[in-house]
N, C-alpha and C positions, 0 to 999 in steps of 0.2 A: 851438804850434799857433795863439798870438795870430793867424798872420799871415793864418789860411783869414777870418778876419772882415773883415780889409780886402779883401781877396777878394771874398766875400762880398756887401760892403756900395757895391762899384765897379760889381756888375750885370755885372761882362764876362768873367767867369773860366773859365765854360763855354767862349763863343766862343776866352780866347786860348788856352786848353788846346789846343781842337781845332786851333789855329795854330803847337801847339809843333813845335820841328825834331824830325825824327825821329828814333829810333835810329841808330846806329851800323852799317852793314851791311857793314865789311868782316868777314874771316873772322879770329876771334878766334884765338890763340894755343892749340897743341896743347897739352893739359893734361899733367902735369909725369905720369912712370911710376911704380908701383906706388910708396906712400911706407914708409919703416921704421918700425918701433918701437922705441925702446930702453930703455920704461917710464917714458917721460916726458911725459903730454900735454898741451898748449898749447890751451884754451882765448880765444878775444877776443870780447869782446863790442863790440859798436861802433852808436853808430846816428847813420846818417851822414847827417842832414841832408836827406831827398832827397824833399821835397818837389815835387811840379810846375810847370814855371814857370806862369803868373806869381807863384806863394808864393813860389818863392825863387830867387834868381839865379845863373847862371854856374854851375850845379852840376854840368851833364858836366865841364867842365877839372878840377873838383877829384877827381870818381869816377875821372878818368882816372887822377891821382896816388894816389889811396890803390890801386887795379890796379897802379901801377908799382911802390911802395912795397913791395908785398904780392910780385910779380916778385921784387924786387931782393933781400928776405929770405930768399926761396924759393932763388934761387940762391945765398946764403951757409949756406943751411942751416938760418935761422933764424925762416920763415915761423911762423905759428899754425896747426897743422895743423888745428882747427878754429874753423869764424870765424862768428859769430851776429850779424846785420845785424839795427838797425830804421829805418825810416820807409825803407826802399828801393822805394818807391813807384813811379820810372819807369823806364821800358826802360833808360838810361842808369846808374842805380843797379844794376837788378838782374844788369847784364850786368859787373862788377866781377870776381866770381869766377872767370867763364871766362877773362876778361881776366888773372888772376893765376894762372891754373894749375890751379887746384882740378878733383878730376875728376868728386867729386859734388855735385851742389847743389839742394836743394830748395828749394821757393819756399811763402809761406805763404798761405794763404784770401786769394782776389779780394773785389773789392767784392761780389758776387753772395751767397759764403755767409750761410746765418742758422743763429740757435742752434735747436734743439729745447726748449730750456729755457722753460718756462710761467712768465708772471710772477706772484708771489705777490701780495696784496692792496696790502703798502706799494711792491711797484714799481709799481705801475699807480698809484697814487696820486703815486706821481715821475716818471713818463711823463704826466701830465695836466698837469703844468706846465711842460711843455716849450716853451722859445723856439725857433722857424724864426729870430730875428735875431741868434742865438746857436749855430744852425747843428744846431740839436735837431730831429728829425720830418721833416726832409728827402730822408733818402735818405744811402746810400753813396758818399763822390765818387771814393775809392781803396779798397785792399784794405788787408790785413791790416799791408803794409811789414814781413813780417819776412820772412828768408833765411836756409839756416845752408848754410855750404858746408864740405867734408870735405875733406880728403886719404884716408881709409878708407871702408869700404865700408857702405851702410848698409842695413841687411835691416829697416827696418820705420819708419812712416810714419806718424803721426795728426796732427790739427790739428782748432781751435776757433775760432771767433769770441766775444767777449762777447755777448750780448742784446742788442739795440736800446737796452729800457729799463734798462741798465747802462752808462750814460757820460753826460758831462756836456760841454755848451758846443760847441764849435768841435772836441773831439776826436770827437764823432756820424760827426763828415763821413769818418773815417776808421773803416774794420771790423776792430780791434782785436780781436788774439786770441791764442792760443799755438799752437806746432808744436812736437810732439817726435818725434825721431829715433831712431834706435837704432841705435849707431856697433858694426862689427864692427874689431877692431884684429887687424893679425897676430899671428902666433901662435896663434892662439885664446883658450880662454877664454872668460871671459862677456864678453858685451856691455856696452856702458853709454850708456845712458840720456843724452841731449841735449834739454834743453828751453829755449826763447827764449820770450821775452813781452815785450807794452806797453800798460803801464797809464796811466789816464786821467792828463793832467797836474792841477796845482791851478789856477797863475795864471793859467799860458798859455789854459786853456778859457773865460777870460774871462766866469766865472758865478759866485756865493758860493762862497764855501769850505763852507758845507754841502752844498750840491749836488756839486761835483764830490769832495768825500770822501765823500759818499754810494754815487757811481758807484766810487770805487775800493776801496770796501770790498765790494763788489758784486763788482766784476771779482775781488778775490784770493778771494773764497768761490768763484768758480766756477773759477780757476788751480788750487788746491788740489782741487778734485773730478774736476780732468782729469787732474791729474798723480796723483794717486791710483787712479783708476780703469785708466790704462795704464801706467803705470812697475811696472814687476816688482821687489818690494823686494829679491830675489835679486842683480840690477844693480845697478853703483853707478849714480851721477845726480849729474848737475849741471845746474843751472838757471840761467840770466844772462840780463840784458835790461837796458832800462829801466825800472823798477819806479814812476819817477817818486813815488818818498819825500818827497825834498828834504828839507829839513832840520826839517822838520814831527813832532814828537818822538811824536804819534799816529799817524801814519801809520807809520812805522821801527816802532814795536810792533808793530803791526796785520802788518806785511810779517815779519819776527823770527818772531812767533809761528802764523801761519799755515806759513811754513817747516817749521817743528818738526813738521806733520804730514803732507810731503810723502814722508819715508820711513818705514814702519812699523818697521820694527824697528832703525832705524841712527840716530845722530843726525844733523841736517843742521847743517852749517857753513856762513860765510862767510869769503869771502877774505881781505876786508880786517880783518876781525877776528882770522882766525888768522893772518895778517901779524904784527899788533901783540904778539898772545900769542909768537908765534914769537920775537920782535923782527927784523925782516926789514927790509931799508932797503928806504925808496917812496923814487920821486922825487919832483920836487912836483909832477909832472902827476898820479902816482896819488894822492897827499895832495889834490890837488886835486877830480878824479873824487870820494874816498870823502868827503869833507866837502859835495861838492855832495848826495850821496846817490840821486842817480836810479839810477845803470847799476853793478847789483850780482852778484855771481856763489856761489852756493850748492852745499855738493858734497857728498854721502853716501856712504861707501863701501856694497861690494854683499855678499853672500855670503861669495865667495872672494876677494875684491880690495877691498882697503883703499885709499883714498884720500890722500893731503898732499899739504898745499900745498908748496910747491918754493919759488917766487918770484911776484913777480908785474912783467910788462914792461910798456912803453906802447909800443907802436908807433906812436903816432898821438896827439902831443901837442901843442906849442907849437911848430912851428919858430924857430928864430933871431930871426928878425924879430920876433915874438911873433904870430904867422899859424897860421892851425889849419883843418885842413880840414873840419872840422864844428863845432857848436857843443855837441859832446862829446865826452869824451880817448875812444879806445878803447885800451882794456888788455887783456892776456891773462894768463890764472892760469897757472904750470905745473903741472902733477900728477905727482904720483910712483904709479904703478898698481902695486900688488903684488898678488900672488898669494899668498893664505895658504890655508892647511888649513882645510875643511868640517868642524867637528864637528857632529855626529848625536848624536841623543838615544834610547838604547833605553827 
């Protein structure tokens, strides 16, 4: 988000925004028919860069590629049947999914939303020292940037935004929040629980590091009181996003142990760690992704349905050249969904 500050700080970003090209209007491709199950689902989380111009450049040709990419999987069979977008911020961005086939897609809180949440005495005491040249007290300039797109069917819909006075620096300008879904798979059975999120960055907000770990310890108290309050611990759940950790050894705690209380009665896991427990080969795009620590995926089995991890792929790494088409790998978890026996307690 360093780059909303030279934005920012050039006084013209308003104007060139309203001078960007417009969406795409031809007629996007027919979304791909009813997909199968065969107990195995593909989770990716991905966050694609998609800032507005002038932040960042040439970004429709590359949306168009990770669309074609995403195409080209789809017709070998080996698409993500569900894909968790952040910073998809413009028409260009969020038009990716129809572009790939996907039939369901939801989109996360506009700049418009706000929280309900009352701030207690120490947030208003961190909202008093807020920079406008840091991009604090200003206003909304995008939404949420998050997306999750389905191949199945989705019977149920919530979303959040963070609190005003919960972020820090140059991430303000954006209205960070979570979206959870609730994916119904063939066959029946329970549903499971789909949740995305993006958390304040550290450097990029370009404020102290007390301040913006301030905001993201802020934002995961209030991740955890949403996904608490609508996640039915009967579902399983998974949760991935940018979590924006980084390699910062208090924040990975703080993100670990807030986890642990996202499912009440089940434990929660990470990918990349029960990889390693597993002993599972990464490639080095995903070694790469889990040492950077931002973009992490969390999974709880539900009730009747047990959760493991399978594998974990990168669909969107390094090409050849060493070219990438954002400046984060997007990975996909597989899961194995089993159905086990409900015991009852007389």
């Amino acid at each position: 988000m360093r780059i909303f500050g030279y934005a920012l700080r050039t006084l013209a970003v308003a104007a060139l925004i309203a001078a960007a090209p417009s969406a795409d209007t031809r007629d996007p491709p027919s979304p791909a028919g009813p997909a199968r199950f065969d107990g195995d689902l593909s989770v990716m989380t991905y966050n694609i860069h998609g800032l507005p111009w002038p932040m960042a450049w040439d970004r429709p040709a590359d949306f168009a590629r990770i669309a074609a990419t995403l195409r080209t999987l789809r017709s070998e069979g080996r698409n993500p049947q569900i894909v968790l977008l952040q910073e998809a911020f413009t028409s260009h961005a969020q038009a990716i999914g129809r572009a790939a086939g996907y039939r369901y897609i939801v989109d996360g809180p506009g700049e418009d939303a706000a929280s309900p949440q009352p701030p207690a005495p120490a947030d208003l005491r961190f909202a008093a020292a807020q920079s406008w040249s840091h991009g604090e007290g200003i206003g909304k300039w995008v939404g949420s940037g998050l997306q999750i797109l389905s191949d199945f069917p989705i019977s149920g819909v919530h979303a959040m935004v963070y609190p005003g006075y919960a972020c820090a620096g140059f991430d303000c300008l954006a209205n960070k929040g979570a979206l959870l879904v609730q994916i119904r798979l063939p066959g029946g059975g329970d549903p499971v629980d789909i949740v995305t999120t993006h958390l304040n960055s550290r450097r990029a907000s370009d404020v102290p590091d007390e301040r913006s770990n301030h905001a993201h310890d802020r934002q995961l108290a209030c991740l955890t009181a949403f996904i608490r309050r609508f996640h039915d611990p009967r579902d399983a759940l998974i949760v991935a996003g940018d979590f924006n950790a980084g390699q910062t050894q208090a924040r990975r705690s703080d993100l670990i142990e807030q986890a642990r209380g996202w499912s009440r009665s089940t434990p929660v896991n990470n990918a990349y760690a029960a990889a390693e427990r597993l002993r599972l080969p990464l490639s080095a795009d995903a070694r790469l992704s889990e040492r950077r620590g931002r973009d992490w995926e969390f999974f709880a089995p539900g009730r009747s349905t047990n959760v493991a991890l399978r594998r974990i792929e990168v669909p969107f790494g390094h090409a050849a050249d060493g070219s990438m088409l954002s400046d984060h790998v997007g990975y996909a978890a597989v899961f194995a969904l089993q159905r086990r026996p409900v015991t009852t307690t007389l």
